[in-house]
C-alpha positions as CSV (number, residue, x, y, z in Angstrom):
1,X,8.6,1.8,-4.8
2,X,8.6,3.1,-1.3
3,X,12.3,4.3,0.1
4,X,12.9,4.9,4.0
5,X,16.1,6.7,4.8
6,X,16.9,6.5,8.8
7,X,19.7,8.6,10.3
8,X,19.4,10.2,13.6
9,X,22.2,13.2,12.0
10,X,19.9,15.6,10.0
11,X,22.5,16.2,7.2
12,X,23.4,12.6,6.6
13,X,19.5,11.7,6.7
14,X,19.1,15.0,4.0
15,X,22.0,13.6,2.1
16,X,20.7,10.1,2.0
17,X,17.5,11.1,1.1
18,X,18.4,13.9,-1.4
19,X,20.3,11.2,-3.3
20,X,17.5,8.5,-3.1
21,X,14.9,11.0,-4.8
22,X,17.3,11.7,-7.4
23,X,17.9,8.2,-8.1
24,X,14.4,7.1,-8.5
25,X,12.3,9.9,-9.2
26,X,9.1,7.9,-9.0
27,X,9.5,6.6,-5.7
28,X,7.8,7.7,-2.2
29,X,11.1,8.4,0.0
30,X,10.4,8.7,3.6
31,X,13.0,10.3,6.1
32,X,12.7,9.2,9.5
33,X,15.4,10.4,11.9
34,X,15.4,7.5,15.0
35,X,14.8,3.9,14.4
36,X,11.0,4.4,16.5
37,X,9.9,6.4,13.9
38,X,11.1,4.6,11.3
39,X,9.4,1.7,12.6
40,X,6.0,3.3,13.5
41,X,6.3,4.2,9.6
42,X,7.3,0.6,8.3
43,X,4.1,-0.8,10.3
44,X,1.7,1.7,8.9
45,X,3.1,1.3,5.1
46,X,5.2,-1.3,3.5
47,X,8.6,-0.4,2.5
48,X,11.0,-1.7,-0.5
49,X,14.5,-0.4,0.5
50,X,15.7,0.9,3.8
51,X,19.3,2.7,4.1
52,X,20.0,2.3,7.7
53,X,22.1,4.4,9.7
54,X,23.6,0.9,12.1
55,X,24.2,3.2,15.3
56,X,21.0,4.6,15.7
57,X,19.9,6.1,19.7
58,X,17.5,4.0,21.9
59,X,17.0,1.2,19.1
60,X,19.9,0.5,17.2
61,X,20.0,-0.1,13.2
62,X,20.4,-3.8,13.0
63,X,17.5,-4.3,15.7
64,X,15.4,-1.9,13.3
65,X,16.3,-4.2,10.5
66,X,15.4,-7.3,12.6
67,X,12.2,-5.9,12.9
68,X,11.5,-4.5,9.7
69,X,12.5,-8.3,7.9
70,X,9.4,-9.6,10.5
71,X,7.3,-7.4,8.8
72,X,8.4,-8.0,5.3
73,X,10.9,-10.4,5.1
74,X,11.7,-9.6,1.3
75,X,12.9,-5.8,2.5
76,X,15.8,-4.2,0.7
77,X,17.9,-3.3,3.8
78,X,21.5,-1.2,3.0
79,X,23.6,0.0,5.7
80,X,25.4,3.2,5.1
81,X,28.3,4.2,8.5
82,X,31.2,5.7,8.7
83,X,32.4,2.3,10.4
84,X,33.5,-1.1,9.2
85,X,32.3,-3.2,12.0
86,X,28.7,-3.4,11.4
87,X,28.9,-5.9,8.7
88,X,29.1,-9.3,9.6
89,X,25.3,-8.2,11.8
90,X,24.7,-6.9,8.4
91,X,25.3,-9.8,6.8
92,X,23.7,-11.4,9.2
93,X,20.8,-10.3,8.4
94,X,21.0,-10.9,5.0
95,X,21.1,-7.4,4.3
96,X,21.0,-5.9,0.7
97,X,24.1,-3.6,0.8
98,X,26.6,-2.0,3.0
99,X,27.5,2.0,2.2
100,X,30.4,3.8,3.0
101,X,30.0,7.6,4.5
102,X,29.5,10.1,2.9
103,X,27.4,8.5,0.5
104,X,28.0,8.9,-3.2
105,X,25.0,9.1,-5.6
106,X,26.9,6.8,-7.8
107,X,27.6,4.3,-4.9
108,X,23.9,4.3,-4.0
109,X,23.0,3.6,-7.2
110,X,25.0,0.4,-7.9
111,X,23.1,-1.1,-4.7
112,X,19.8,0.3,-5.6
113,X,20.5,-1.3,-9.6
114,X,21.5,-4.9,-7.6
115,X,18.7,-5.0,-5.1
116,X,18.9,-8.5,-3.3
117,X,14.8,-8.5,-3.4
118,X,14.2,-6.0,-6.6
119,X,10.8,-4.3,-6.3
120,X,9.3,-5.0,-9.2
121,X,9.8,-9.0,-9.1
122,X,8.5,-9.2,-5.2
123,X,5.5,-6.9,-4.9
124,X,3.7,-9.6,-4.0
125,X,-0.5,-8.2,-3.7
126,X,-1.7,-9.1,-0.5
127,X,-5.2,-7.7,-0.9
128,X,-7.8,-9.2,-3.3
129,X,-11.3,-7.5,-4.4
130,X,-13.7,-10.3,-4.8
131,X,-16.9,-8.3,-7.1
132,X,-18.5,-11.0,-9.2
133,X,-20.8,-12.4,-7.5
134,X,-20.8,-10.9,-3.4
135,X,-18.6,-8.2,-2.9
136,X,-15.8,-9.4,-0.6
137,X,-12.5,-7.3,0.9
138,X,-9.4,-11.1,1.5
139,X,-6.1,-10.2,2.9
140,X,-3.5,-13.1,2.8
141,X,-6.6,-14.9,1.7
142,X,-8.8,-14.2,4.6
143,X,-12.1,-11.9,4.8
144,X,-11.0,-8.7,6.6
145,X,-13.8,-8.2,9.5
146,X,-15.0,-4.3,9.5
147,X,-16.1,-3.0,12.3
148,X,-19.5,-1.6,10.5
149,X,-20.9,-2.9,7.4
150,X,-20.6,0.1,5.5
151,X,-17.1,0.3,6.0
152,X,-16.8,-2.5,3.9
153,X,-19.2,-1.1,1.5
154,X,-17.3,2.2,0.9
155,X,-14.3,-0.1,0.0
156,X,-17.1,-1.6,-2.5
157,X,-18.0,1.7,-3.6
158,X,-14.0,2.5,-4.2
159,X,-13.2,-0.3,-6.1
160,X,-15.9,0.1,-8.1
161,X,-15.0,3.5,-9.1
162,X,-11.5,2.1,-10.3
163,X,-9.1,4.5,-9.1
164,X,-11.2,7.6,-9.4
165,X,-11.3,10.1,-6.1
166,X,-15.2,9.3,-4.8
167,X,-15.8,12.7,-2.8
168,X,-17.4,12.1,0.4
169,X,-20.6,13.5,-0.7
170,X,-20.5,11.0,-3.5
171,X,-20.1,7.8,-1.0
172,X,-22.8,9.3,1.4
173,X,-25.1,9.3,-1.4
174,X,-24.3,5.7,-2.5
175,X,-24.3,4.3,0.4
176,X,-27.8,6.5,2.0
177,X,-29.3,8.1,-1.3
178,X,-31.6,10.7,0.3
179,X,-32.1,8.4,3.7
180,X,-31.8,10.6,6.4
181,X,-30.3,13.9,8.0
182,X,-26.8,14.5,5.8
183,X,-25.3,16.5,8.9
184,X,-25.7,13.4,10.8
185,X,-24.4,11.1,7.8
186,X,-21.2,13.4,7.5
187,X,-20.9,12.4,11.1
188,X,-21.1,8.5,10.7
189,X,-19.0,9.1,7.5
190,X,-16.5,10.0,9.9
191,X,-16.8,7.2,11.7
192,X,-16.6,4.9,9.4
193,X,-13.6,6.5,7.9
194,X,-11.8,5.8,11.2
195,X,-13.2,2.4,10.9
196,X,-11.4,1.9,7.3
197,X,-7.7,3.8,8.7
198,X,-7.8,1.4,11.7
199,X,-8.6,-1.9,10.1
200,X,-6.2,-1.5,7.4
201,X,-4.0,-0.4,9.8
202,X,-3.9,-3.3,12.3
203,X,-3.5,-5.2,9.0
204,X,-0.7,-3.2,7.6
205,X,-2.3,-2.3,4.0
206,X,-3.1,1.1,4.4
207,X,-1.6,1.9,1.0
208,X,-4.5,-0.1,-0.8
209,X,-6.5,3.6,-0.1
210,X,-5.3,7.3,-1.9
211,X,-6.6,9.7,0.6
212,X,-7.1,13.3,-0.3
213,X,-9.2,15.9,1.5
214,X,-12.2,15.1,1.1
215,X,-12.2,12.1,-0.8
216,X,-11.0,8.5,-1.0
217,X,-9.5,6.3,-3.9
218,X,-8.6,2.4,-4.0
219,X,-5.0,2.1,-5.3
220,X,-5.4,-0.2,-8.6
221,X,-2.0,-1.3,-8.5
222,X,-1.4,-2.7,-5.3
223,X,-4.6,-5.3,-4.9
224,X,-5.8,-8.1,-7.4
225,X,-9.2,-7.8,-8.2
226,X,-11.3,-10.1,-10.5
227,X,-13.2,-7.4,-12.2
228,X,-9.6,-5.4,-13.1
229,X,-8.5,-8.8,-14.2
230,X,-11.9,-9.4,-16.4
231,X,-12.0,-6.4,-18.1
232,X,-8.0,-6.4,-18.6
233,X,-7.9,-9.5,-20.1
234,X,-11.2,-10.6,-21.1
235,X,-11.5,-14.2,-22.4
236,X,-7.7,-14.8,-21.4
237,X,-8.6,-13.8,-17.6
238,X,-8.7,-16.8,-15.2
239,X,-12.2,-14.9,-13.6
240,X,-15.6,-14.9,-15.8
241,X,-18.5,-12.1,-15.3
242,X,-21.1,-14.3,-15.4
243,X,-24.2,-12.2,-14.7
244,X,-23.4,-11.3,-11.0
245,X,-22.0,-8.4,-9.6
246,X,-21.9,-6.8,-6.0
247,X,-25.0,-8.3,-5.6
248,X,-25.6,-6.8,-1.9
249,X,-24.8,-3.1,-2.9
250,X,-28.1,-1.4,-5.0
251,X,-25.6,1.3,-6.9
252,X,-23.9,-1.4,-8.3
253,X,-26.3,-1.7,-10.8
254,X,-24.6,1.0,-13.1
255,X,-22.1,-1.0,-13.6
256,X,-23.7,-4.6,-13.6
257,X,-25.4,-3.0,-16.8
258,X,-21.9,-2.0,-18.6
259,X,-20.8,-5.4,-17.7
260,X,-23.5,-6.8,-19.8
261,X,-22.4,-4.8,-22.5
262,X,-19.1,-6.1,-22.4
263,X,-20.3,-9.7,-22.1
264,X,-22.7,-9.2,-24.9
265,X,-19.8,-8.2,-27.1
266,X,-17.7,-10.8,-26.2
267,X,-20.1,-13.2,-27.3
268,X,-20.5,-12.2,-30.3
């Protein structure tokens, strides 16, 4: 679950946020203190539940909230003011909550335990990993367009490594081997690194990657992938390995053999 906490007073937004990280402890709580901020943030990553200061400089809370429900309409919005008036726009919007200031830890936690969208029932995956057969990158069911081809092959590479931090020397020699100059492949590296932050970006799922220096990681649990599926559920999965995977990438064929294996087993 991703939290944002927007309040242009530092000690309310500290407050707010204090008492959101104490709440749930496994959740990414981001503090933004104006409503341009906050919504450069919502476009770059998707967020569950927003407490919203309403009277908020230069954009005001219920415009941020009009903004943030274009960009995902099942958003937890919850209004915390020291005022009353700001509820029927609240309402309006078909907002989560309304909070009282000073917040109380216990009142935070009733709306955050009564969620109008809860989390967990409308993650809904946006991205999908097609591997058997021709590797493939869909969001909302259409092929995302990469600037370069290798872009699109590093995602390959990622979701191939399921989760595991692939070191940029480790995609450089998958996607290159020992083709070429690797100061000048460190430099395209770059490029196509950019390539990957920017697409995802314009398509808002830039949480699909775990960046660390140095190294890149697909986030298993916010895409669908047939392969994930496959070797999940096996023979219950709605996808079947039948022989073909990646075909377009030559590393691949690591894994195409392990897949055998599987199949083999399953079989008999």
């Amino acid at each position: 679950m991703r939290i944002m906490c927007v309040d242009a007073d530092a000690a309310a937004l500290a407050r707010m946020a204090d008492i959101a990280g104490a709440l749930a402890p496994a959740a990414e709580v981001l503090r933004c203190a104006g409503s341009l901020e906050a919504l450069a943030e919502a476009r770059a990553r998707e967020v569950d539940v927003a407490f919203i200061e309403p009277d908020l400089p230069e954009l005001n809370g219920l415009d941020l909230g009009r903004y943030m429900k274009e960009l995902y309409p099942l958003v937890n919005l919850i209004y915390t003011s020291e005022k009353q008036d700001c509820c029927p726009g609240a309402l309006a919007l078909h907002a989560s909550g309304f909070l009282s200031k000073p917040v109380t830890q216990a009142d935070a936690g009733r709306e955050l335990a009564d969620l109008r969208h809860p989390a967990a029932q409308k993650r809904h995956k946006r991205v999908f990993a097609q591997t058997f057969g021709s590797f493939e990158l869909f969001v909302d069911d259409k092929p995302v367009a990469f600037k370069y081809s290798r872009t699109k092959e590093i995602v390959a590479l990622l979701v191939n490594n399921r989760g595991a931090q692939t070191t940029n020397g480790e995609i450089i020699g998958a996607l290159w081997e020992d083709d070429g100059d690797p100061e000048k492949r460190g430099s395209y590296l770059s490029n196509l690194r950019q390539d990957l932050q920017n697409t995802l970006s314009r398509l808002n799922v830039t949480d699909i990657i775990n960046k660390q220096r140095g190294s890149l990681a697909i986030a298993v649990d916010r895409i669908r992938c047939d392969l994930y599926e496959w070797l999940k559920k096996r023979d219950k999965s709605g996808y079947r390995y039948l022989g073909d995977y990646m075909n377009q990438y030559s590393w691949a064929e690591y894994m195409h053999a392990e897949l055998d294996e599987i199949s083999y087993a399953m079989e008999d």
